[in-house]
Structures are given as C-alpha cells and as structure tokens.
C-alpha positions in Angstrom: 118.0 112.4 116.1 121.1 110.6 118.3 120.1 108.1 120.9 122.8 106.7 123.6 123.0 102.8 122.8 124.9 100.4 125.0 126.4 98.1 122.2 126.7 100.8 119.6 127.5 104.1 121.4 125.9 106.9 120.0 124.0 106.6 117.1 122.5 109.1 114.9 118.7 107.9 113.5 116.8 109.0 110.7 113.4 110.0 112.5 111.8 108.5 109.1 113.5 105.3 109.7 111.6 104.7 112.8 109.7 101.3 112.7 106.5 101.8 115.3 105.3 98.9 116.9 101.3 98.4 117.2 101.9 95.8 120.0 105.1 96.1 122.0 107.1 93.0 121.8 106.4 90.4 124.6 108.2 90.7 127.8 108.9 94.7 126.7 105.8 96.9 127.1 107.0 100.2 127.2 109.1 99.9 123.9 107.4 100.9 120.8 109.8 102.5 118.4 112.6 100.5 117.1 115.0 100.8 114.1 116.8 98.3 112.6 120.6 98.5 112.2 123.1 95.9 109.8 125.2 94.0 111.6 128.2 94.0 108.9 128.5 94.8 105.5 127.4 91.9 103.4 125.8 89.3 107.0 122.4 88.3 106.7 122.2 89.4 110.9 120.8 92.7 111.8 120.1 94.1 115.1 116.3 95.6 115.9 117.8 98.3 117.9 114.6 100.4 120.4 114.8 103.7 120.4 112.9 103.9 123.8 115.3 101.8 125.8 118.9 102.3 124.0 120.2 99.4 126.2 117.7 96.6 123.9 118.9 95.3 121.1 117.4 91.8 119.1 119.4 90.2 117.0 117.6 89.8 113.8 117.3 87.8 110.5 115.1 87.5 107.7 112.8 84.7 108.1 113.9 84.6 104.1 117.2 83.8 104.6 116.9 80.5 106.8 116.3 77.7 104.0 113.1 76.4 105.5 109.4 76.5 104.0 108.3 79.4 106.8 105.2 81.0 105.7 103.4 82.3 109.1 99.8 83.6 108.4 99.3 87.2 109.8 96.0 87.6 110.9 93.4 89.9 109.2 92.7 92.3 112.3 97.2 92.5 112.6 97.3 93.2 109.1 95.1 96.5 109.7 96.6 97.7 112.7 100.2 97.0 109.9 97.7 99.5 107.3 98.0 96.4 104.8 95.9 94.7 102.7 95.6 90.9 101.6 98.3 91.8 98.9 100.3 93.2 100.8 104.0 91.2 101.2 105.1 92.2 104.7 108.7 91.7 105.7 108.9 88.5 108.8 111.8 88.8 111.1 112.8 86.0 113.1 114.5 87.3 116.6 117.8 85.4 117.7 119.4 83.8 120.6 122.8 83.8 120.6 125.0 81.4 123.3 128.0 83.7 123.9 129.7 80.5 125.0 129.2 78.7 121.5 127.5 81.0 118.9 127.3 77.9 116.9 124.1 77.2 119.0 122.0 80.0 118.0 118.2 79.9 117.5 115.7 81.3 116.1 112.2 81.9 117.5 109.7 81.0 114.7 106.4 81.0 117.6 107.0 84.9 117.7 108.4 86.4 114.7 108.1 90.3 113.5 106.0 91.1 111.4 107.0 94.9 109.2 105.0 96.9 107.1 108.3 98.5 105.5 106.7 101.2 103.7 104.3 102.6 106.4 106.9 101.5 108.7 104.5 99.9 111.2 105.5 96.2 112.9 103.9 93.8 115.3 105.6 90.5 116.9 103.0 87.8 116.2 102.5 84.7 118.5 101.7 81.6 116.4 100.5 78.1 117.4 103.0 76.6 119.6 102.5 73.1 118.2 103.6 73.7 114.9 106.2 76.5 115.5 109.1 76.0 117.4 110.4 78.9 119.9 114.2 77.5 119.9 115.4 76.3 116.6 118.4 75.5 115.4 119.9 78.2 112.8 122.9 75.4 112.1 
C-alpha cells in the first residue's frame, strides 16, 4: 500500500503495520489508522504518521525513554476496546511539540499520551487527570 505524505513523500506501508485507533485522537476525528515511522537510525523520536490524512504527522517518543517515574493507569473499559488484559504491558507514547524556532524547547504532553496494543495493533490516546499530569513539559 503507498500513501502520499507531505513530510515524507511517498511512502510504501505494510497494510499489517497499520495501528487502528478505537478513539480518534483529540482535535482529529476522522483519523483512525496510523503507522508509526523512525525518525533516524538510532533517535529515540518517531513520527505517528495517519494514513487517512497523509498531511498529519505526531512526533513521537516512548514515554520509556524520558527518565521520569510515568506510569499512567489505562482504564479497564480502554483496555478492552485495546483487546488486553490486566497483564497485558501496552506500549505509552508521549506526543511532542517541537518550537521550530528553538527545538531545545520541546514538550511532551503527559495529560494525553497513546496508549498501543502492539500485537493486536489497536491504540487509544488517553486523557488523564489534569492536576497531576502536565500537557507541556519540558523534554530538556
């Protein structure tokens, strides 16, 4: 399958690849289908690029990789919509927001992170309580 991107030109995608959101991601409703995409060889960034709209792209980053004790609770009812269990370890992306100006000044939204079943391929962006979780912070 090839999609039309605006940052990446055309792209060829791996139908099986295709991460399905239960939820579209807020602000986007009629995006559901996304894949994610490295950003270089060895950088911790990705890019959540939708298949439905080849001009959005996220900036991505494993909520993993940011040394901070980030452990949102996914709700029971998201984790069946996700078709996982208790057990299950689901991957949490946190989405980025990059100044062109000074990239130095990037966030990271940890109110509204995605939430990926990897195996059944299946994601939701969660919204978590606004007093503990902060939508803007700093990733240096």
């Amino acid at each position: 399958m090839q999609i039309n991107t605006s940052r990446f030109g055309a792209i060829e995608i791996n139908p099986e690849r295709i991460i399905t959101m239960s939820a579209p991601i807020l602000g986007f409703p009629d995006c559901h289908r996304f894949i994610l995409r490295p950003h270089k060889p060895e950088s911790p960034f990705m890019w959540l690029q939708a298949v439905d709209n080849p001009e959005l792209a996220f900036v991505v980053i494993q909520a993993t990789t940011l040394d901070l004790d980030y452990k949102p609770v996914v709700p029971e009812n998201i984790r069946k919509e996700l078709k996982a269990d208790r057990n299950k370890k689901l991957d949490t992306l946190l989405i980025l927001t990059v100044p062109k100006e000074d990239p130095k000044k990037m966030t990271a939204n940890l109110l509204g992170p995605v939430v990926i079943n990897s195996e059944k391929k299946l994601a939701r962006q969660i919204m978590l309580d606004p007093v503990k979780y902060n939508p803007c912070y700093p990733v240096f």
